[in-house]
C-alpha positions in Angstrom: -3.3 -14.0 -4.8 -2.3 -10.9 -2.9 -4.2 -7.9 -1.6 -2.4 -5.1 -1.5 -4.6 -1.9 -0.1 -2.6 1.7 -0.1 -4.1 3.8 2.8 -3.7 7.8 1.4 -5.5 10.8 1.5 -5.9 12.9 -2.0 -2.9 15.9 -2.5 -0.8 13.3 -0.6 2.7 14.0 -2.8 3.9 10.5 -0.5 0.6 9.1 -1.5 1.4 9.5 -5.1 4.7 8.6 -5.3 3.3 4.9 -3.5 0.7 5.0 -5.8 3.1 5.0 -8.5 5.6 2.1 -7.4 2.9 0.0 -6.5 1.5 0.1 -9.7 4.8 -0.4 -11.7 5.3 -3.5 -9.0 1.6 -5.1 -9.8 2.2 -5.2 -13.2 4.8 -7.7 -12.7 2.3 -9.6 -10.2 -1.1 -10.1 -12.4 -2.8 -12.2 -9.8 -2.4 -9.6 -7.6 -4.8 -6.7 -6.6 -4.7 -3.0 -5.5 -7.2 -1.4 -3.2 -7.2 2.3 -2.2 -8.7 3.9 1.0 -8.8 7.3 2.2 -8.5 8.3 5.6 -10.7 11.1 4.5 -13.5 9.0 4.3 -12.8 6.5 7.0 -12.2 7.9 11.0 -10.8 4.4 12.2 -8.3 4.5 9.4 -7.6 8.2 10.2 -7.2 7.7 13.8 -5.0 4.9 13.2 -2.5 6.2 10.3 -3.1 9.8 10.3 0.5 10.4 10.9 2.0 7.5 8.9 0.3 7.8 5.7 0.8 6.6 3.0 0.7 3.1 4.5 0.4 -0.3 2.6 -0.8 -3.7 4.0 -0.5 -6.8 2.1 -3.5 -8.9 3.0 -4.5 -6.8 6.0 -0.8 -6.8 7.8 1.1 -3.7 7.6 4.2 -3.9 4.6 5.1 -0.3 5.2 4.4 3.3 5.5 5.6 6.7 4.2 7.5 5.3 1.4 7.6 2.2 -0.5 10.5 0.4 -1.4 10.3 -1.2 -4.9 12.4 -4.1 -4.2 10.6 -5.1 -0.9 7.7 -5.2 -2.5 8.7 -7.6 -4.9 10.3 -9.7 -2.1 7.1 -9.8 -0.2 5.1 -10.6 -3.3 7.6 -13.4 -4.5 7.8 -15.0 -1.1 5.3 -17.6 0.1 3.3 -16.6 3.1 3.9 -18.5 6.0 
């Protein structure tokens, strides 16, 4: 099982739009689960990715930021971590 947590802020068009694919994506990957954070309510998080969000880690490591590619995601989902 996968954690997948989307790092945003609310208004965030980018935000959305990752919101969106990563959603469509999940539903493909029921063992896996979402979690959202805003940088609003976090100053570590907004220190760190103020300037990158939206950013999405899959358990904890970084998978990418600003926009998120459908395909990868499935990649990184399907693959076994190592």
């Amino acid at each position: 099982m996968s954690t997948l947590t989307l790092i945003g802020k609310p208004g965030c068009h980018l935000c959305d739009d990752a919101r969106a694919i990563v959603t469509t994506v999940l539903t493909e990957f029921p063992d896996a689960a979402l979690d959202e954070l805003s940088i609003l309510d976090d100053e570590a998080l907004r220190d760190r990715y103020a300037e990158e969000i939206p950013v999405l880690l899959i358990d904890g490591a970084v998978h990418t930021y600003w926009r998120v590619d459908a395909e990868r995601l499935r990649a990184a989902l399907t693959t076994p971590a190592r």
